[in-house]
SELO-22672 format. One record per residue (C-alpha): z negated, y, x negated; residue number from 1. Coordinates in pm, 1 decimal, always signed. Layout:
N
[node [Z, Y, X], NUM]
...
This chain:
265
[node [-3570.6, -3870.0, +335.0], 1]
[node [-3951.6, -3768.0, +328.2], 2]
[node [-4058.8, -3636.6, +683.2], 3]
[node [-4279.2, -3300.0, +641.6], 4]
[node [-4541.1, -3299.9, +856.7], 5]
[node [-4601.2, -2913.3, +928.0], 6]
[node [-4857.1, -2853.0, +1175.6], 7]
[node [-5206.4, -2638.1, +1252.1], 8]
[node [-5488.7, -2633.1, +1440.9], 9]
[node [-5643.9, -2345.5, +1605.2], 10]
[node [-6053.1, -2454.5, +1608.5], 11]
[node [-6203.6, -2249.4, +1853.0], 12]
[node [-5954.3, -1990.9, +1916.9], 13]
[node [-5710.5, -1913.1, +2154.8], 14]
[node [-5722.9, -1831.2, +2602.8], 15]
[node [-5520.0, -2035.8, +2812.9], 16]
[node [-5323.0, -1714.2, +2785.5], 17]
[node [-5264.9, -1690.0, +2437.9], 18]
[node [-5221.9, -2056.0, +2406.6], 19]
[node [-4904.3, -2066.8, +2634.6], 20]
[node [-4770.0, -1759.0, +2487.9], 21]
[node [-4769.6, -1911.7, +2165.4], 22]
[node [-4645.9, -2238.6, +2298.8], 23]
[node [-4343.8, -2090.4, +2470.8], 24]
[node [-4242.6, -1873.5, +2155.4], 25]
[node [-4183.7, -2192.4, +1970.1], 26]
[node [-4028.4, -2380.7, +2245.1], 27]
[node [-3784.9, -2109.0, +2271.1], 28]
[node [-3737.0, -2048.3, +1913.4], 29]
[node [-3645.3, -2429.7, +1901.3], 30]
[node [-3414.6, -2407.4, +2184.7], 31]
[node [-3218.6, -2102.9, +2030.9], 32]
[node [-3174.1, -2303.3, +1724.9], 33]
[node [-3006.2, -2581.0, +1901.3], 34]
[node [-2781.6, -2330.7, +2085.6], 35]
[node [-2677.7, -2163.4, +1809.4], 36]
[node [-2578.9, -2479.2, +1619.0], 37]
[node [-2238.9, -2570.7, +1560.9], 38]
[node [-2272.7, -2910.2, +1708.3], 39]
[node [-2249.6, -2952.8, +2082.4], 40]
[node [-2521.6, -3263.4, +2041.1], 41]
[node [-2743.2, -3069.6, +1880.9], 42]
[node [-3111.6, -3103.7, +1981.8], 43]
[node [-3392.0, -2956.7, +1912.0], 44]
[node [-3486.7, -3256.6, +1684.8], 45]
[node [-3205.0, -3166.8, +1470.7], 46]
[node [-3280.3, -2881.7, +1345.0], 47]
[node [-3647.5, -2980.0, +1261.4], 48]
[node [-3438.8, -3270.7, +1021.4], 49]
[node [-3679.8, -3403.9, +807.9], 50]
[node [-4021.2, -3215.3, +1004.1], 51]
[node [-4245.1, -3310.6, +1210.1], 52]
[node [-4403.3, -3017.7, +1351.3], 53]
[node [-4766.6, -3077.5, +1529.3], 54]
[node [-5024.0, -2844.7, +1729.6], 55]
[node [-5351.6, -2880.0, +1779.0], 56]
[node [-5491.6, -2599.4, +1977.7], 57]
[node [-5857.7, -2638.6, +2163.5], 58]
[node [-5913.0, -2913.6, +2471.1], 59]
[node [-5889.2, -2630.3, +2708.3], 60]
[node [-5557.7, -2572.5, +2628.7], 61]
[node [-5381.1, -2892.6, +2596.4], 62]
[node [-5237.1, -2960.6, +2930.7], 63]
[node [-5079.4, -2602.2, +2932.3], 64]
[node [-4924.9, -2625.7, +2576.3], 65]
[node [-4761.3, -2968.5, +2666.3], 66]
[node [-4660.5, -2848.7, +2989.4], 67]
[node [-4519.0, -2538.0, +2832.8], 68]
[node [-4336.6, -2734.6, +2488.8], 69]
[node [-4181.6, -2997.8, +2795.6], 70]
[node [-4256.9, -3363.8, +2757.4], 71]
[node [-3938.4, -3435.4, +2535.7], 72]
[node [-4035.4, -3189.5, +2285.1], 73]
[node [-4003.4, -3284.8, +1924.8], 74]
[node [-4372.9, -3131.5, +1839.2], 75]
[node [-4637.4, -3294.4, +1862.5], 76]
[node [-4949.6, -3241.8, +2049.0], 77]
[node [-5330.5, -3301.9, +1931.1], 78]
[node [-5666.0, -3306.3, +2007.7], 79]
[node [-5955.3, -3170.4, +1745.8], 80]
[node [-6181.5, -3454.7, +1809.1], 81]
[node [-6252.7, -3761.6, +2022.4], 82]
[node [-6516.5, -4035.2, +2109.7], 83]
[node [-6498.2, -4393.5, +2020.0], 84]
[node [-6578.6, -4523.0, +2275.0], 85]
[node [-6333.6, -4557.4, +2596.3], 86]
[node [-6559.8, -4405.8, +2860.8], 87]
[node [-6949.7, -4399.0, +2931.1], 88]
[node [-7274.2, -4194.4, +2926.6], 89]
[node [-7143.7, -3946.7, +2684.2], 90]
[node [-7182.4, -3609.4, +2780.3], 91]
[node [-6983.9, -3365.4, +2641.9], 92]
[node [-6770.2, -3604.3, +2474.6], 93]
[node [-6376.4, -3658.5, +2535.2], 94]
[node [-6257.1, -4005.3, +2500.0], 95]
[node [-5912.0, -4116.5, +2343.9], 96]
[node [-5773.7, -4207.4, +2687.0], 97]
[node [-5889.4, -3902.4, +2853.3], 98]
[node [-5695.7, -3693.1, +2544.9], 99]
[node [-5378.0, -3910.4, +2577.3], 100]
[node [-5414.3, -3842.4, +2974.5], 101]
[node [-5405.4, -3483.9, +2887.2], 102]
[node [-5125.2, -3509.3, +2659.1], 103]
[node [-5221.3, -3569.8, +2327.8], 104]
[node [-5037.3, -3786.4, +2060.0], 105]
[node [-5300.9, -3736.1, +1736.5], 106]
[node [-5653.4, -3733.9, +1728.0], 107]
[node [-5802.2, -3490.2, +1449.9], 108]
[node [-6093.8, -3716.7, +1272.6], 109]
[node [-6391.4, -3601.6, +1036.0], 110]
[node [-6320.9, -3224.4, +948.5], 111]
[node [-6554.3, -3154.5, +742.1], 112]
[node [-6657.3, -2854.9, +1017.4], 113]
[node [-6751.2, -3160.7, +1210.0], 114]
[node [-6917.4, -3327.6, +926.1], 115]
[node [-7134.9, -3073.5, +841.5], 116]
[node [-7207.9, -2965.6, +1211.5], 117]
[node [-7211.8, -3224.5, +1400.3], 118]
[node [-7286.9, -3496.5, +1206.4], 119]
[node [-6998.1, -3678.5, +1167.0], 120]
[node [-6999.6, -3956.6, +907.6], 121]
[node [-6800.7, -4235.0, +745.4], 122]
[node [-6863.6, -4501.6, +1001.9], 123]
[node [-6833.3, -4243.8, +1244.2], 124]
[node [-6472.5, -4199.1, +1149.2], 125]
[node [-6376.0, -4539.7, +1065.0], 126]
[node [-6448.8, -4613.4, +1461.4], 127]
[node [-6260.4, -4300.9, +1575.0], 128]
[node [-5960.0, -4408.3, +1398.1], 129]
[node [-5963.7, -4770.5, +1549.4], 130]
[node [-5983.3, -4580.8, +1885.3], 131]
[node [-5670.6, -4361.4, +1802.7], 132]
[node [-5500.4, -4674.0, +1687.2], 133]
[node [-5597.0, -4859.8, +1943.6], 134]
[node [-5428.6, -4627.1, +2211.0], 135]
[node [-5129.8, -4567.0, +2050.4], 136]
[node [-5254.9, -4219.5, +1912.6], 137]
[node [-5211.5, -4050.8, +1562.3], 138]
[node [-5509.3, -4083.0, +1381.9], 139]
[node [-5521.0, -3743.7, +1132.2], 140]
[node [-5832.2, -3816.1, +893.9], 141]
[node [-5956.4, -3510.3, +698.7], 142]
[node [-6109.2, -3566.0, +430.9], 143]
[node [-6258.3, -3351.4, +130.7], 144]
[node [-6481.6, -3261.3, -124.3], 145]
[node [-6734.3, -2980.8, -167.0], 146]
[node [-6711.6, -2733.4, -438.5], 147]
[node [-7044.0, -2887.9, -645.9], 148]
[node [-6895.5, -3259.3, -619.1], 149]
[node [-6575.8, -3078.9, -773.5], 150]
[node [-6743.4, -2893.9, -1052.2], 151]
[node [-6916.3, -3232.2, -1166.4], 152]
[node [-6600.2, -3394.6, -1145.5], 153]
[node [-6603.7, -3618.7, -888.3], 154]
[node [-6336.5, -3508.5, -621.0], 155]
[node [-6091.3, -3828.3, -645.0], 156]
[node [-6353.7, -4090.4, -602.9], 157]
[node [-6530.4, -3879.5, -349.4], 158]
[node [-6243.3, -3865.3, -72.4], 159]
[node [-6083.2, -4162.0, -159.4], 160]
[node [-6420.8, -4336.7, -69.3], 161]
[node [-6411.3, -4111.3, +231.3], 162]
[node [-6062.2, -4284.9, +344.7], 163]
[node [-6136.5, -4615.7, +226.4], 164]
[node [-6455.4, -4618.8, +446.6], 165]
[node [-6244.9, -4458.4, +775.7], 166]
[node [-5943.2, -4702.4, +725.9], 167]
[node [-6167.0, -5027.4, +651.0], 168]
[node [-6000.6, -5352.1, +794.6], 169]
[node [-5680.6, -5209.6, +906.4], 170]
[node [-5363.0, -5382.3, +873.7], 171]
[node [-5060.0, -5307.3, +670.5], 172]
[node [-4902.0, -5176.2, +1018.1], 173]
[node [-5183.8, -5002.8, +1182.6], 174]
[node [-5252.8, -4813.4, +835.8], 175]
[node [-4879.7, -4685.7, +884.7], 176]
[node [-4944.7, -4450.0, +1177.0], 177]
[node [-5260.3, -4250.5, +991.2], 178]
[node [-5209.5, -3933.3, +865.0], 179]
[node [-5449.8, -3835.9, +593.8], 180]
[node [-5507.6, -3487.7, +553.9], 181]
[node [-5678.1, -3409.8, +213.8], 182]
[node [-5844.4, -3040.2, +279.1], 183]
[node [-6124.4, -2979.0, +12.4], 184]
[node [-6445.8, -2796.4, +161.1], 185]
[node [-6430.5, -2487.8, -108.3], 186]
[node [-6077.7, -2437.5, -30.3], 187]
[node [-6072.6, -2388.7, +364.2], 188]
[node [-6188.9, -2133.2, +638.7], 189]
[node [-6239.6, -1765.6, +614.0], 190]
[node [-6435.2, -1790.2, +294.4], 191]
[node [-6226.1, -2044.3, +103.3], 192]
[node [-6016.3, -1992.9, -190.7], 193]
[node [-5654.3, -2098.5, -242.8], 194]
[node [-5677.6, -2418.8, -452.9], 195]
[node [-5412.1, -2417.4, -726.6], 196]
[node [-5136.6, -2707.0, -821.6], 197]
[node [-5329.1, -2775.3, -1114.9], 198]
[node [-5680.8, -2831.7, -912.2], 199]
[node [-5434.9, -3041.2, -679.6], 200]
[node [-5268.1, -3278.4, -884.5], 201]
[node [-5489.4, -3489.2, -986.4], 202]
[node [-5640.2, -3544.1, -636.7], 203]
[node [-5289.4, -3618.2, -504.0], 204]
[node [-5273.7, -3872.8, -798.4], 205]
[node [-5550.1, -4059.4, -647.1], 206]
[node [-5478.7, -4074.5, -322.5], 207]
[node [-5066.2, -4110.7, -416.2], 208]
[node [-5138.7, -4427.1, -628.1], 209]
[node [-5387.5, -4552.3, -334.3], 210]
[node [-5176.5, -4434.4, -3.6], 211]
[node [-4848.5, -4317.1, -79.9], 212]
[node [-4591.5, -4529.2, +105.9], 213]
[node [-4846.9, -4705.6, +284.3], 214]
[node [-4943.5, -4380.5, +567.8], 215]
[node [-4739.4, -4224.3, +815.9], 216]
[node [-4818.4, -3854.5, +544.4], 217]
[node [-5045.8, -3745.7, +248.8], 218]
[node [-5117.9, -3370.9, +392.9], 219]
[node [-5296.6, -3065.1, +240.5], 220]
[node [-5463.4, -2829.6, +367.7], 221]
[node [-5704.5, -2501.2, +287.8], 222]
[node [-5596.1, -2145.2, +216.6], 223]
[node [-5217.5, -2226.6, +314.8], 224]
[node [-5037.9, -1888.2, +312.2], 225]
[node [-4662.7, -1816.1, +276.0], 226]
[node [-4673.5, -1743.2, -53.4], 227]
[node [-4825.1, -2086.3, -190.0], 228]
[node [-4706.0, -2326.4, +96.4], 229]
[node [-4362.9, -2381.5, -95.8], 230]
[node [-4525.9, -2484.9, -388.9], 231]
[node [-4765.6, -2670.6, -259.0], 232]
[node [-4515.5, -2874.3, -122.0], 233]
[node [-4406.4, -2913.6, -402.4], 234]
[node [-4684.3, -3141.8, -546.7], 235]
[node [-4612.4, -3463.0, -638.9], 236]
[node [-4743.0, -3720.5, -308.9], 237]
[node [-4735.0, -3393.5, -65.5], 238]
[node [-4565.7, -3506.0, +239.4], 239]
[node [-4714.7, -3205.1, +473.9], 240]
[node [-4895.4, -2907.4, +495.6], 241]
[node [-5166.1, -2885.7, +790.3], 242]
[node [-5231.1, -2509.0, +835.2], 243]
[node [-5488.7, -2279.4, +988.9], 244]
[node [-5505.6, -1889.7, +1038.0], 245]
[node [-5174.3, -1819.1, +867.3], 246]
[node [-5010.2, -2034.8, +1126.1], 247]
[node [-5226.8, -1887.9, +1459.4], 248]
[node [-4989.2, -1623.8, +1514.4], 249]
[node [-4613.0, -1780.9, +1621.4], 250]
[node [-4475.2, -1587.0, +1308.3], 251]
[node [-4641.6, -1729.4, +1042.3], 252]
[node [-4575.9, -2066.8, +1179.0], 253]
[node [-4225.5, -2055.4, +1204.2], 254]
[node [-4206.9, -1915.9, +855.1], 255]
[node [-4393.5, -2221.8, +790.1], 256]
[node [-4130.2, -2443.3, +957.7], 257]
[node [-3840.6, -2248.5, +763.2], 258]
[node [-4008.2, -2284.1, +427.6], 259]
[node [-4047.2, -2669.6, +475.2], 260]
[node [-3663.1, -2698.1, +598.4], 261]
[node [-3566.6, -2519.2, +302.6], 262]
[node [-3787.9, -2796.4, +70.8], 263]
[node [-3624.1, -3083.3, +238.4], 264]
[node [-3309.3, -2973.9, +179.0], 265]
């Protein structure tokens, strides 16, 4: 069975506060389901069968989220960003091993936020990922296209140079634990428009015929909402949806998880 990767990240949102009130709604919504389930084995595991749920709130918060989820929880925890290299004269900067001190399992690499912003290139992700990898950490590459590289026709080739540059010289194993998370520029943040299946496909072709089988997940994201995430799960290649405003508020994530469970099954 396909594992469903359902996760979010909240950017630059969310007090310590907010963050472990969020955090502790899911925890206990995932405890309740194992109560209430007929087996006396049950864990919370089982009933996310076939998800992997993942949250990636801000650095501030990610000691307090894992403390509050528990260190056996079935979620995984993330960081937005890290360094390459392991320590050094880097201020401002968080390093892998300073995130996996903290907590964190994935490492969130080359959103185009960070692209744009912060100047955040190919190279730049290509050693990022070796540092995940080389820690034992998730690597979750974004990658994505802008909306005049789309018009002219060039969105397949675009990110699939993106992820060939990030995931040069890996092996067949290491190439296993990255999580690619296709999430074209014109379709994300506040100002971004719902992509449709159709505008999806053939994207999800590309990468499919280049990655499928060969990463740990082949996510989309931009514009998710409850109304379309079904359906976009539904694309051929889709292993995952990775979320943001519609799952910043406990409600809408949960949803979230129950619209996945009901794919897989």
């Amino acid at each position: 069975m396909t594992t469903l990767w359902i996760g979010t990240s909240w950017k630059m949102n969310k007090t310590l506060a907010e963050a472990r009130e969020w955090a502790a709604g899911l925890r206990e919504h995932l405890d309740s389901g194992t109560k209430e389930s007929a087996c006396p084995h049950a864990s919370a595991t089982s009933t996310l069968a076939g998800i992997q749920p993942f949250v990636i709130p801000s650095f501030t918060a990610t000691t307090t989220v894992r403390e509050v989820l528990g260190e056996e929880s079935p979620v995984l925890l993330g960081v937005q960003n890290a360094h390459w290299e392991d320590a050094g004269a880097w201020t401002g900067e968080v390093s892998v091993p300073q995130a996996k001190d903290a907590g964190a399992q994935i490492v969130e690499i080359g959103h185009s936020e960070r692209r744009e912003h912060f100047g955040e290139t190919v190279e730049t992700t290509r050693l990022k990922v070796a540092a995940a990898l080389r820690h034992g950490l998730t690597p979750l590459l974004c990658i994505g296209e802008s909306a005049e590289v789309k018009d002219a026709g060039g969105s397949s080739g675009f990110i699939l140079e993106q992820a060939q540059g990030a995931l040069e010289g890996l092996t067949a194993e290491e190439l296993a634990r990255v999580v690619i998370a296709y999430e074209p520029i014109w379709a994300i943040g506040e100002k971004g428009r719902p992509a449709t299946v159709e505008e999806l496909v053939e994207p999800f072709a590309a990468l499919g015929a280049q990655h499928s089988g060969k990463v740990a997940g082949l996510l989309y994201g931009g514009s998710v909402n409850l109304d379309n995430a079904a359906e976009l799960l539904g694309i051929e290649h889709v292993t995952g949806l990775f979320v943001g405003r519609t799952a910043w508020q406990l409600p809408g994530y949960l949803e979230l998880l129950r619209i996945a469970s009901a794919v897989t099954r």
